[in-house]
C-alpha positions in Angstrom: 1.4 14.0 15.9 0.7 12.0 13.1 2.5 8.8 12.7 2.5 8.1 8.7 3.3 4.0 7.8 3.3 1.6 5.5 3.2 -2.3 5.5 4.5 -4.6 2.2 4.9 -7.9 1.1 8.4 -8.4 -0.8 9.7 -11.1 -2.4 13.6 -11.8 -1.7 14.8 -10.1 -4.7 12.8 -6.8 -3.6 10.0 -6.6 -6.1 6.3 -6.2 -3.8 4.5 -6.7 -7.6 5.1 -9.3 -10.2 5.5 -8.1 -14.1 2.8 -7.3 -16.7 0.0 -6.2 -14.3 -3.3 -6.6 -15.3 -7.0 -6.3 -14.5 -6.6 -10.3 -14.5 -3.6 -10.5 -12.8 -3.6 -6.9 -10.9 -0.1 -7.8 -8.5 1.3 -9.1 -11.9 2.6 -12.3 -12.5 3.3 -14.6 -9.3 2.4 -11.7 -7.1 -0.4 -13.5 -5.3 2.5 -15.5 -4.0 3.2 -12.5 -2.1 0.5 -12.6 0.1 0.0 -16.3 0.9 1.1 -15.9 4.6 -2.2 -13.4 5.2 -4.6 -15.2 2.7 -4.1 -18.6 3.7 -6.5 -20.5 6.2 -5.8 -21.4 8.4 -3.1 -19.0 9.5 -0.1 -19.8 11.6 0.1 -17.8 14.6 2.6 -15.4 13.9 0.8 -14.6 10.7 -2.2 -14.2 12.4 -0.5 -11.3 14.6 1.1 -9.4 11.5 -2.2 -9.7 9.5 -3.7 -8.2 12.5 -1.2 -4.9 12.4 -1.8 -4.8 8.4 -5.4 -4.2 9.1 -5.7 -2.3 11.8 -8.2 0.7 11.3 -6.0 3.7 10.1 -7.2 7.6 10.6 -6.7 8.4 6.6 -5.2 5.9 4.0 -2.6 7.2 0.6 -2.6 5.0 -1.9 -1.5 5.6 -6.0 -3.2 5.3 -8.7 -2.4 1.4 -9.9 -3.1 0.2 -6.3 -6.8 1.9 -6.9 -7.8 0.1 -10.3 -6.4 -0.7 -14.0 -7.5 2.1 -15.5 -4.6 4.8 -17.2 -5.1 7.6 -18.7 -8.2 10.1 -18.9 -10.5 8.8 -16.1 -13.4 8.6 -18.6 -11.2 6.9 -21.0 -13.4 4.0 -21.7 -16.5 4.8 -20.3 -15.9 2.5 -17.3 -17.0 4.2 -14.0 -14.4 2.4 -12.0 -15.0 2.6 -8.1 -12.0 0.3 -6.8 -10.9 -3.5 -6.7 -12.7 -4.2 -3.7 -16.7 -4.3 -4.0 -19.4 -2.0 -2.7 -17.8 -1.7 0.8 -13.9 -1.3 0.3 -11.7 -2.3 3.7 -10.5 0.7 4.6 -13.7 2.7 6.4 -11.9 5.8 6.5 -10.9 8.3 3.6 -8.4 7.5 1.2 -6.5 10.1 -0.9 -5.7 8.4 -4.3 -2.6 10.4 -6.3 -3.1 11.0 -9.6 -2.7 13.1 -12.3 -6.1 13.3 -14.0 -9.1 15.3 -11.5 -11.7 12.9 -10.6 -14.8 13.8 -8.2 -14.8 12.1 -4.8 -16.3 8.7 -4.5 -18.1 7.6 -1.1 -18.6 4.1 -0.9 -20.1 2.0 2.0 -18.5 1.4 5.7 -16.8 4.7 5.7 -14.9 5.1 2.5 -14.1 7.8 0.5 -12.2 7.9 -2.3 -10.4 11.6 -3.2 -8.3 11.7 -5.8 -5.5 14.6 -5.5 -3.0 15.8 -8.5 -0.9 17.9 -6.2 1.2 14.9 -5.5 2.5 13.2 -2.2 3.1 15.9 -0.1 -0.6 17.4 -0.7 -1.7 13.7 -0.8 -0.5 13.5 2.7 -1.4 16.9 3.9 -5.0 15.9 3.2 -4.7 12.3 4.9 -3.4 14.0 7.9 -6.2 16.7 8.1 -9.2 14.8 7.2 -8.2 11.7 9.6 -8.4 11.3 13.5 -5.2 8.8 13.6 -2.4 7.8 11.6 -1.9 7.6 8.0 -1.0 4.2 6.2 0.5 4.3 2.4 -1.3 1.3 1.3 0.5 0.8 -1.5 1.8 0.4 -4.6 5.2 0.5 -4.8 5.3 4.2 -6.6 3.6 5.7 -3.9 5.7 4.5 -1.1 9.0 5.1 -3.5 7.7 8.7 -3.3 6.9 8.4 0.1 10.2 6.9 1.1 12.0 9.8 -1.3 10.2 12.2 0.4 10.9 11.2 4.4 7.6 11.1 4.8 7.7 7.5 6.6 7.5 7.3 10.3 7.6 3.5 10.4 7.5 0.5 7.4 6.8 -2.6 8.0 8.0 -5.8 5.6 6.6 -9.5 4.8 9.6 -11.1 3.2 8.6 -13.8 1.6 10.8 -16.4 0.4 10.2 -16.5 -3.4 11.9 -14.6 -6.1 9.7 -13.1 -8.6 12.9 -11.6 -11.3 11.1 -9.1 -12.6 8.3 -6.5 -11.5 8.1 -3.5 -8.7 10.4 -1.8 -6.6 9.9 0.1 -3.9 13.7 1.1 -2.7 14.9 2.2 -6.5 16.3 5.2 -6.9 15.4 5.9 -3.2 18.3 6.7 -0.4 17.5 5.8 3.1 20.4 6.7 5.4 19.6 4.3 8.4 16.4 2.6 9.8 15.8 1.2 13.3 14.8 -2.8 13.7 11.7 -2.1 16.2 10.6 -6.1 15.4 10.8 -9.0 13.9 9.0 -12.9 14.1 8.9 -15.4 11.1 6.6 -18.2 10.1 6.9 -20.5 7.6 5.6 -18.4 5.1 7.1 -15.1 5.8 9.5 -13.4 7.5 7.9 -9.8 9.1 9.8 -7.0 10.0 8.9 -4.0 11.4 11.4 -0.4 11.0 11.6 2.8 12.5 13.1 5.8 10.6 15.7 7.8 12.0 15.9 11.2 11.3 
């Protein structure tokens, strides 16, 4: 069986992205203060280990449409051929199903990546992640596509940096979701962050 995850930074008042997100500022504003306790060198222990369980290799990856790039609309919209934040060989070396609602042909990148972009939604998103994979599934993010995840039950496990700054404004990922109860599996803190690691119950 495929177990289906996902892993997020959060600030104390539950947003994992800052306001007006940009190509310049793509977590929105103070979001990089999200992810000091992985990006910072050199890392304190605990972080090391939790950094370690973000990027483990993954059979398949879901991720929405904001966490790929800053385009909206009509893919061709602009002109741009956008192919991802992250460079010629993206991190993931494995496929990655990117929801959408605008058809876009596959892109294959170095290292393993491929970049499909599905308009059937999460279910089909997740469907295809499971098939196409040899392992689990990780929603890497944004906060939409674990919303619908979490809305969905489509979680086995979620994983949590809290980290103690509060951002006011920006993304959610528990709105208008109902979880009934999750099981604490783990949890270690550093001065940076505080990780937790659920369990859904079902």
């Amino acid at each position: 069986m495929t177990f289906t995850t996902a892993h997020m930074s959060i600030s104390l008042d539950g947003f994992v992205a800052g306001p007006d997100q940009s190509r310049d500022d793509p977590i929105g504003r103070g979001g990089m203060r999200l992810h000091r306790w992985h990006l910072e060198q050199p890392q304190h222990d605990v972080d090391a280990r939790w950094t370690a369980n973000l990027l483990r290799p993954r059979g398949a990856y879901v991720m929405g449409r904001n966490m790929f790039g800053p385009i909206r609309g009509d893919w061709e919209t602009d002109g741009e051929q956008w192919r991802g934040w992250w460079g010629d060989e993206p991190p993931y070396h494995a496929p990655v199903f990117v929801l959408t609602h605008y058809e876009h042909d596959p892109i294959e990148m170095a290292g393993g990546t491929t970049f499909h972009f599905v308009t059937g939604g999460i279910g089909d998103a997740l469907a295809q992640a499971r098939a196409a994979g040899d392992g689990d599934v990780d929603i890497a993010g944004g906060a939409s596509a674990v919303r619908q995840a979490l809305a969905a039950g489509e979680l086995d496990e979620l994983s949590l940096d809290i980290i103690p700054v509060l951002l006011g404004h920006g993304e959610r990922i528990f709105d208008e979701t109902t979880v009934n109860e999750l099981e604490l599996v783990e949890t270690e803190h550093s001065p940076l962050a505080t990780h937790v690691r659920y369990r859904f119950t079902r």
